[in-house]
N, C-alpha and C positions, 0 to 999 in steps of 0.2 A: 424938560421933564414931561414926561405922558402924563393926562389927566386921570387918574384914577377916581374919581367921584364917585360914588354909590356900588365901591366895590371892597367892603371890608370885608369883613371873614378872611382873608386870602393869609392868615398869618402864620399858618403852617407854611405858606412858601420859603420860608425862612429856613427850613430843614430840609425840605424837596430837592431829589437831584433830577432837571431835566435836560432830556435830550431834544433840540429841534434838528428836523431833515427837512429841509428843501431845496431843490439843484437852484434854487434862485439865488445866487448870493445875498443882493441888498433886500428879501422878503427873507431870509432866513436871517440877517442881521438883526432888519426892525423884529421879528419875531424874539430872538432872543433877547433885547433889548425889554419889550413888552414883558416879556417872562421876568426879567431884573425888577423891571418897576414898581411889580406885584411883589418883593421884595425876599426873592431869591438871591441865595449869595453867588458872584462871580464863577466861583469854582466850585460850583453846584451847576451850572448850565454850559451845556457842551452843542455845538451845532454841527452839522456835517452836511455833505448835498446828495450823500446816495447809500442807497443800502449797503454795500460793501464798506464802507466806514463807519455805516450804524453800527454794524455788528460787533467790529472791532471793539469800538468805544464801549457797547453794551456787557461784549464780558467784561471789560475791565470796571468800566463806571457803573452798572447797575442801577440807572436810574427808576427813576420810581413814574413817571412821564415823560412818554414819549408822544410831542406834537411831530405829527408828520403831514407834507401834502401825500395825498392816495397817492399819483403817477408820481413816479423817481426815474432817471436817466437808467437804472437797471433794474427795474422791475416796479411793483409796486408795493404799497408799505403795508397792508396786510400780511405780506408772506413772513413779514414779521412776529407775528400771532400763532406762526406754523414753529416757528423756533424753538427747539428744545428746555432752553433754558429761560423766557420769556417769563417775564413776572410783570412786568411794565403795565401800565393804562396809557392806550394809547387814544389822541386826539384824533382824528382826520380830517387834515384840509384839501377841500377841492375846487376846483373852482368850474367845472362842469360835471354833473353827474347825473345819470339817469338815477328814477328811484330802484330800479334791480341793483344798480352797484352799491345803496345806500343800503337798503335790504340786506345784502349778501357782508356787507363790511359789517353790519351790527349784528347778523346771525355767528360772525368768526368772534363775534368779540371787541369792537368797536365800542367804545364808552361813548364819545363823543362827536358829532361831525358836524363841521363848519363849513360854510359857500366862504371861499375867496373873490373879491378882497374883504378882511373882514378887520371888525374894529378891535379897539386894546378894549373894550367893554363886553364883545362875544368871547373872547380868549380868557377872559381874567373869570365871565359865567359857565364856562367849560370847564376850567381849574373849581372852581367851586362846589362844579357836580360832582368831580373823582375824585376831590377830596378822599372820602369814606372808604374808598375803593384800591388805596395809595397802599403799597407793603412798606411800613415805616419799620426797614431793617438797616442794622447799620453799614455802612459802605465801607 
């Protein structure tokens, strides 16, 4: 069991649909996992490793957060932001980034961004922030 210690509020995760992307399988696992802990239901959390099966998943699932790392094997997870039908708060994990890419990721629209590797206590204070920010429509 992840420690969750001094992370309450988090109880709308209970209704939250997210999506994790990262081409990393076992950092996209623990990710979803971390995302469960925070006490998200199973099939509310969907993970994939690339933009092209974001997509997919997004028209169908509609999540309400999207953690993504920025670079994906096809592109990068801002061009997400560019999407038509985009409603999502998206997280961004990176785990090298000049501050221009940070700048430009929060000028598109970035709620969130976290340096990799990072803890289930930076992830669960990320979730916290976009709370407020969340389209709590039904799926």
């Amino acid at each position: 069991m992840i420690n969750t210690n001094g992370l309450d509020g988090l109880g709308f995760m209970s209704e939250a649909r997210v999506l994790v992307i990262d081409g990393n399988f076992t950092y996209r696992i623990a990710l979803k996992q971390t995302v469960l802990s925070f006490g998200a239901h199973q099939e509310n959390v969907g993970a994939v490793r690339n933009l092209a099966s974001a997509r997919e998943i997004i028209q169908e699932f509609n999540p309400m957060i999207v953690i993504s790392d920025l670079q994906l094997e096809d592109g990068i997870a801002t061009d997400l932001l560019r999407d038509q039908n985009w409603k999502a708060v998206l997280i961004l994990l990176c785990s090298d980034s000049s501050p221009e890419k940070i700048a430009n990721a929060k000028s598109l629209g970035v709620e969130q961004f976290i340096y990799k590797p990072c803890s289930q206590t930076q992830i669960g204070d990320a979730l916290k922030m976009v709370e407020s920010k969340c389209k709590w429509t039904a799926h």
